[in-house]
N, C-alpha and C positions, 0 to 999 in steps of 0.2 A: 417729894423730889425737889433739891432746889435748881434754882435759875441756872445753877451751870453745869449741875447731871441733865437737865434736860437739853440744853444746849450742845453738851457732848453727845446725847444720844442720838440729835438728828443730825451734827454733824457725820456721825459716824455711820445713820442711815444714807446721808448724799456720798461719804467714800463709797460705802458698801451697792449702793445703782449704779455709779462710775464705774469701779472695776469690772460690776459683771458687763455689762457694758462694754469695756475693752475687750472683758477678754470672747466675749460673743463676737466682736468683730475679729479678733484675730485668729480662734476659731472657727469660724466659721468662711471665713477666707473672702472679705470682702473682694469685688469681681471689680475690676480697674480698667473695664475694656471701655470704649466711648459709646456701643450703640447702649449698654445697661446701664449706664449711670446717665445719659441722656434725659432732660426733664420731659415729660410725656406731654404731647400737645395736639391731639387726635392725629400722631403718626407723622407730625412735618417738625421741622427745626426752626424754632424761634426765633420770629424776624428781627427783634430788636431786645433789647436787655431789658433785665425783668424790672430795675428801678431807673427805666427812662420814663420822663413827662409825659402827662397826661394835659389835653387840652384844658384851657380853665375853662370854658364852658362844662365840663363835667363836674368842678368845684363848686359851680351853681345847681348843677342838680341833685349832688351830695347834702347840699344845704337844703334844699325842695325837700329833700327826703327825711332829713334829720327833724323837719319842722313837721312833720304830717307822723313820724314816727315818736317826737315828742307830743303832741298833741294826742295819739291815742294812748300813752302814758299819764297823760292829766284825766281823759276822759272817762277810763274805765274804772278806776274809781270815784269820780262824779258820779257815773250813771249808778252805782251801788246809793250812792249815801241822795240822793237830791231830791227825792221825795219827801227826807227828813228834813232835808235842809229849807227847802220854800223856792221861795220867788228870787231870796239875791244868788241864790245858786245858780237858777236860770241865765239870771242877768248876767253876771261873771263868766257863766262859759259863753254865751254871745258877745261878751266884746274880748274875747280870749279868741276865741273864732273869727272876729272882726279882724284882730292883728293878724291871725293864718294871712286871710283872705288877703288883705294888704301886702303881703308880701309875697303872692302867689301871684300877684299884681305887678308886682315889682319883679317877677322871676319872669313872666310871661311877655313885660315889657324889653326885658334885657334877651330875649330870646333863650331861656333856658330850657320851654317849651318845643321848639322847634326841635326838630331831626333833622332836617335837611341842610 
């Protein structure tokens, strides 16, 4: 198959989910009333719009979290391989763990730890 029967085929796979798509909407008689098309939110009407600000203290915890969710992405395969690996294995993830720490430091100083 070359580069542009295949290209036509998935073009013609994306017309072919669009239409049915339409026409399952017009079919089926989307309902236009306001309490069913209302976004669900345990029963009450959303105080504020759904892409208003978020305080930046949550940008700091975003990043706490990305850092401890990065870190068990490096570690799970260390703890596979580090018996083969030795002692600089060891070493490496203690000062890898060093920088965590440092900036769990640095989170804890700026208040990203607090709740209150």
């Amino acid at each position: 198959m070359s580069g542009y029967a295949a290209l036509l085929v998935a073009g013609g796979v994306g017309a072919a989910v669009i239409a049915a798509l339409y026409t399952l909407a017009v079919v089926g008689g989307l309902d236009a009333q306001p309490l069913r098309v209302a976004p669900f939110q345990s029963g009450q009407w959303p105080a504020e719009h759904a892409v208003s600000r978020f305080h930046a203290r949550w940008y700091a915890v975003a990043v706490l979290f990305l850092a401890f969710d990065i870190e068990m992405l490096f570690m799970y395969p260390w703890a596979l391989v580090v018996a083969e690996a030795g002692t600089g294995a060891v070493v490496e993830m203690f000062a890898f763990l060093a920088v965590l720490l440092v900036g769990v430091g640095y989170a804890r100083r700026e208040g990203a730890l607090r709740w209150a």
